[in-house]
N, C-alpha and C positions, 0 to 999 in steps of 0.2 A: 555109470552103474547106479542103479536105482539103490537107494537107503533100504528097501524095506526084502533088499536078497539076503538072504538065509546066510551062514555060515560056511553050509556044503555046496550051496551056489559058489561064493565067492571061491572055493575051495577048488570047485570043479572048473572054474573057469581060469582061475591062476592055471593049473596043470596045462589046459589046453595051449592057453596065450604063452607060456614059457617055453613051448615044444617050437615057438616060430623063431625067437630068439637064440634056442639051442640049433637049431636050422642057419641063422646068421654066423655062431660061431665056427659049425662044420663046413662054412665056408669059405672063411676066413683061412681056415686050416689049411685049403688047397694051398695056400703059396706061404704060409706064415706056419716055422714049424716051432713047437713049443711056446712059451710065452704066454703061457693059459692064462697065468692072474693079470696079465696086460688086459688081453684080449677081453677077459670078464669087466675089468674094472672101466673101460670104453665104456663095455654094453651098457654097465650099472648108470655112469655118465650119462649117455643116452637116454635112459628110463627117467633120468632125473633131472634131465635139462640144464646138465651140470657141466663145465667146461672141466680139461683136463691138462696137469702137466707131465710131461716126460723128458727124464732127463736121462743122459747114459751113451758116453762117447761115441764116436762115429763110426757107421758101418752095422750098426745092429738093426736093421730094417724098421728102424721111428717110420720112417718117411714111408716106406714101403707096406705097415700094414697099417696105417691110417688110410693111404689112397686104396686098400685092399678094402677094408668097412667102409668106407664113402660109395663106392663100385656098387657093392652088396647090399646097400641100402638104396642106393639111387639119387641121392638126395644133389642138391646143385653143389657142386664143391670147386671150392678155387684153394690153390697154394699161392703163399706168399712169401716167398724168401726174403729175410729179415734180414741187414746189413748197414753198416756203420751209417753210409750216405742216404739211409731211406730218409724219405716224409712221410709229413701226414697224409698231405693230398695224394700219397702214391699207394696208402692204405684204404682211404673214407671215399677219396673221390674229389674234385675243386670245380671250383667257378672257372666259367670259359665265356670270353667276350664273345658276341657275334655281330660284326661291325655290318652284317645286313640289317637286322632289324635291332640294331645299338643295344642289346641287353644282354644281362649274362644268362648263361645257361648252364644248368647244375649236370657233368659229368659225374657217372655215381663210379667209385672204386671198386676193388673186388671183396670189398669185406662184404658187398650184397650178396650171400649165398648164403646155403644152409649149413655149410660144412667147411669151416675153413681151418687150414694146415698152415700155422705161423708157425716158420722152419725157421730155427737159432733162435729162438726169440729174444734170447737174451745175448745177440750182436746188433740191436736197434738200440737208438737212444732215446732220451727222459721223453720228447715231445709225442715220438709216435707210440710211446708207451701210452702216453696218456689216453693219445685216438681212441690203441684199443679197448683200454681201461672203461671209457665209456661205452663203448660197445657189447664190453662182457656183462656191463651190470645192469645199464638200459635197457641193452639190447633196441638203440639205434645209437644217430651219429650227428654229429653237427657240422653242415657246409654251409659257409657264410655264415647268415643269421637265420638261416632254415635246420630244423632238425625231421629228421626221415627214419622212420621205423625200420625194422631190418626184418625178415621175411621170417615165418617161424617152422619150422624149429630151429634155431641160431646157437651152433655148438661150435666151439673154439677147443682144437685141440692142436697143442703149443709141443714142441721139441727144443731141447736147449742142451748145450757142451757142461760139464762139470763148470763149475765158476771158473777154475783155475785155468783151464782155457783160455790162451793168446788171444787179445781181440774181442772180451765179452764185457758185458756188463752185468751188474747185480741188480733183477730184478728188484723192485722195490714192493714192500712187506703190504703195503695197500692192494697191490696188483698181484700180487700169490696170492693172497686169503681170498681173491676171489674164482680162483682153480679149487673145485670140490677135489681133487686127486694130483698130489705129484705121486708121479709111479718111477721106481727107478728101474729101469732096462739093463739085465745084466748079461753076461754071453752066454750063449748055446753052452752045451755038453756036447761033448767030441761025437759020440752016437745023434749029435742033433745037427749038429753043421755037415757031417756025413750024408744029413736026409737033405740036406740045403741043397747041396753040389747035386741030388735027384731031383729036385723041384726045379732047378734049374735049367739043366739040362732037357726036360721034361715038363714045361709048362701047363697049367692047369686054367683055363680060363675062369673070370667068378661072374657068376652070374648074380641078378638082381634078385633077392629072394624075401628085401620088406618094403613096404610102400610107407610112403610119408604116414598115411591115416592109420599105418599097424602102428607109430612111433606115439601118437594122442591115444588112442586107446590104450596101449600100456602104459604109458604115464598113468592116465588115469583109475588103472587096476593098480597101479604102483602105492596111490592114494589110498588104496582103500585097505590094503596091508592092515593088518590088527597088529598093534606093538601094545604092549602092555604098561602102565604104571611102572612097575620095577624095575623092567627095560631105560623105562627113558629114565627114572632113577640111576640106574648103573651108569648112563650117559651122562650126566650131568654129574655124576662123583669124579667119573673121566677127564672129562674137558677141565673142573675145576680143580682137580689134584694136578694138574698143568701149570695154575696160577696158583694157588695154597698148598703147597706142595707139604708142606710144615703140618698143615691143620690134620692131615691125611695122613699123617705115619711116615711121611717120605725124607726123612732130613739128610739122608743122604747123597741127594740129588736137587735140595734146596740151592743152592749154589751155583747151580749149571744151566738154570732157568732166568734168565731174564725178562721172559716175557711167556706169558702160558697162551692158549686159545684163547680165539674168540668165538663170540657167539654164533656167526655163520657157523665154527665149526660144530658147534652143537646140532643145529639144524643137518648139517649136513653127515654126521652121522645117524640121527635120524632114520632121514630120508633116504642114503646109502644102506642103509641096514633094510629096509623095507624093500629095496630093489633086490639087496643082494636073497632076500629069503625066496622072492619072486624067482628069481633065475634057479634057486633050489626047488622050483614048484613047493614052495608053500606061503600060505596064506597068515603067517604071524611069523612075528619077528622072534628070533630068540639070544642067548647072551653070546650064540658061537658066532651069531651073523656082526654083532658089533666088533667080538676080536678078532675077524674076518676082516674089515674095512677099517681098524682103527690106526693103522700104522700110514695107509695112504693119505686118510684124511688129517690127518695130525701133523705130521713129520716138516710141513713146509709153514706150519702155526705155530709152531712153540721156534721161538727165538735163543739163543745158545749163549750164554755168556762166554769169555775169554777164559777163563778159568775150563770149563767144560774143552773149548777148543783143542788150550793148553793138554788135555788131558788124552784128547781123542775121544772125548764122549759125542755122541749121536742123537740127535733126535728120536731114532729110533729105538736106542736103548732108554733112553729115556719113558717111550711110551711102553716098551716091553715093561719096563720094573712098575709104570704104573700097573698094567691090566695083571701083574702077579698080584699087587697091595691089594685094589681095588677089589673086594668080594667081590661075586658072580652070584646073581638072583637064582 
């Protein structure tokens, strides 16, 4: 988008570009019922080149409406079931000798796609964490002493058991912070699991309804979003009433914080803020788009002291009682 479009350009073209991605959701719809701020905070991911976490015990269709948005997009998608015995090389890809002509040859894995589903993620151990850790933040990979770019657009959307889950492991706080979204996936309402047992019995095919090149040009309308001073003001009181909890009015929640956000997460609400106003068809950001997205983006950044645990305090209450403190511009 050219610098020198008007206001009501940008204004009129948000409207239009946002009717193809409301087009993606009521696709989605056909097999996936309810789950709307899932289904939204995907697309906002998507808009933002931003990997995503989902966690929320088994049987709630993780697996089933991620392969539903892969479908509907088109995009090259591979799953990769995540499990105590995995490697790396069964993630990245490894060296293969070829005793014809004596050399190795680089086997690529299935992380080479645009859309990968790392199922349990948090039932793989430290090494292949690592893999994908450079993977999410690179966006490539390293086989041997070769590193190889990874195709773009490169979206990692991850599913994972409650911690407490037999057989898992705790991701590590380096490898979250680089998930723009944990989202936690909670059950249907009796009138929704009703509609299930219809969708079932009654399949709906999904058709492909965005191409790779709709996914760059909204990125790049996503950019051009107008957020104002105040806004990213508001954000930055946010993230840091996280860490100076004290400085901010908050002492009653000083205690329960160990560690606040970091900087990605600033970025990343931001940036979420400016998708999510997109997907509203409009063209600026405003203070409802941030407490719109500040719970998913946060919740997996702020660290919990034992005392909090102790208590049954949440990250999520935690950012609640911040966005009460925190004016609103």
């Amino acid at each position: 988008m050219a610098d020198s479009m008007s206001t009501q350009q940008i204004a009129e073209i948000v409207k239009e570009k946002s009717l193809v991605w409301q087009g993606l959701r009521n696709e989605v719809k056909k097999v996936i019922v309810g789950q709307d701020i899932v289904v939204d905070r995907i697309i906002i991911g998507l808009l933002c080149n931003g990997h995503i976490l989902l966690e929320g015990v088994p049987g709630l269709a993780k697996t089933t409406l991620i392969k539903s948005i892969a479908q509907a997009i088109g995009l090259h998608y591979q799953r990769i079931q995540f499990t105590p015995d995995l490697l790396p090389a069964d993630l990245i890809g490894t060296l293969i000798y070829n005793p014809k002509t004596q050399e190795f040859q680089t086997k690529k894995g299935p992380i080479f796609a645009n859309f990968i589903l790392a199922d349990e993620i948090n039932r793989a151990p430290a090494k292949v964490q690592s893999a994908l850790l450079e993977a999410m933040q690179e966006h490539q990979v390293t086989i041997g002493d070769k590193s190889f770019a990874l195709e773009e657009p490169f979206f990692v959307l991850a599913t994972q058991n409650p911690i407490d889950q037999e057989g898992t492991y705790r991701l590590p706080e380096a490898q979250v912070d680089r998930f723009m979204f944990k989202i936690i996936v909670s059950y249907s309402t009796m009138n929704e699991e009703r509609e299930i047992i219809n969708r079932v019995l009654n399949p709906q095919k999904i058709c492909k309804v965005i191409e790779k090149e709709d996914i760059f040009e909204a990125q790049k309308i996503v950019d051009q979003i107008y957020i104002d001073d105040k806004v990213i003001e508001y954000i930055l009181n946010i993230v840091f009433a996280s860490r100076n909890p004290k400085e901010h009015k908050l002492d009653d929640i000083k205690n329960f914080i160990e560690y606040g956000a970091s900087p990605r997460a600033t970025l990343a609400l931001a940036n979420a803020s400016k998708a999510h106003a997109f997907i509203k068809k409009r063209h600026f950001v405003t203070p409802d788009d941030v407490k719109a997205i500040a719970c998913d983006v946060l919740r997996h950044r702020i660290i919990l002291t034992y005392e909090a645990e102790a208590e049954q305090i949440t990250a999520d209450t935690i950012v609640h009682k911040i966005l009460q403190i925190i004016p609103s511009p």
